[in-house]
C-alpha positions as CSV (number, residue, x, y, z in Angstrom):
1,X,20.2,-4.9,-0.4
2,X,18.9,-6.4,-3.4
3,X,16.3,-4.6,-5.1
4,X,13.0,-7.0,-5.8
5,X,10.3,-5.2,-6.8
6,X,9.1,-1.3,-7.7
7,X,5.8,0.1,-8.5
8,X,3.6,2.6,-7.9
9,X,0.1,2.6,-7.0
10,X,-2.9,4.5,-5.7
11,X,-4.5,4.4,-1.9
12,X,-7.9,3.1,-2.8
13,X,-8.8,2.8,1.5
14,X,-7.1,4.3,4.6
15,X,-8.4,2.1,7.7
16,X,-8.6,2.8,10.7
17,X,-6.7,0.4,12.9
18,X,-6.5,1.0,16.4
19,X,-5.2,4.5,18.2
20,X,-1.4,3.7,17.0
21,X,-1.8,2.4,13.4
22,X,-3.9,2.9,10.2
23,X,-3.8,0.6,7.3
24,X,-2.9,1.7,3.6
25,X,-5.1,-0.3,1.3
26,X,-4.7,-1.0,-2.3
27,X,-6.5,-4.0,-4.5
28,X,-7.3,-4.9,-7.8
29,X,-11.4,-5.1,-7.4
30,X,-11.3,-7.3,-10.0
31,X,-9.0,-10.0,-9.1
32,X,-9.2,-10.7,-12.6
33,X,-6.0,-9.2,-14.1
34,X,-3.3,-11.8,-12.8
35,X,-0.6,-9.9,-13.4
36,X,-2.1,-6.5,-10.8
37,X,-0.5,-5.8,-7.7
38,X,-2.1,-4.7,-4.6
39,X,-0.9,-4.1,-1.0
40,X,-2.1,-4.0,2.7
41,X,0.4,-2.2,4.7
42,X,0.2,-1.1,8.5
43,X,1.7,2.3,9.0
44,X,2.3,4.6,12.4
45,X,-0.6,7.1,12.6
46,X,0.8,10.5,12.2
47,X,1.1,10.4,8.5
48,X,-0.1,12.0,5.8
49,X,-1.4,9.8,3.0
50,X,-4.9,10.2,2.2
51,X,-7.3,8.3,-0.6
52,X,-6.7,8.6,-4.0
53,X,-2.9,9.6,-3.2
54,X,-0.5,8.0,-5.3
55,X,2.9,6.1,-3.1
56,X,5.6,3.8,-4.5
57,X,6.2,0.5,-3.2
58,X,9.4,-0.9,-2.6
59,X,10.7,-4.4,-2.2
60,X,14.3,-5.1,-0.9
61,X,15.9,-8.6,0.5
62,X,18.2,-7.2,3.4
């Protein structure tokens, strides 16, 4: 695997999906910084991540 990007970030939002998934939100509210990073990412309900957590995010090409 080759390794393409790494960064951490806070959970600004955790949505509500449907009864099998929530959404991990992250956005620059700005969209004026062009170099921010941001993230919507589907996860299995079950977990533990709340607001205001702080997750890395990891980028590999298989």
């Amino acid at each position: 695997m080759t390794k393409i990007l790494e960064f951490e970030s806070e959970i600004e939002f955790v949505a509500d999906i449907n009864e099998y998934k929530d959404c991990l939100m992250s956005q620059d509210p700005t969209q004026e910084n062009p170099n921010a990073l941001w993230f919507n990412i589907d996860i299995p309900k079950g977990h533990i991540i709340r607001a205001g957590d702080r997750v890395k995010v990891t980028i590999e090409k298989l």
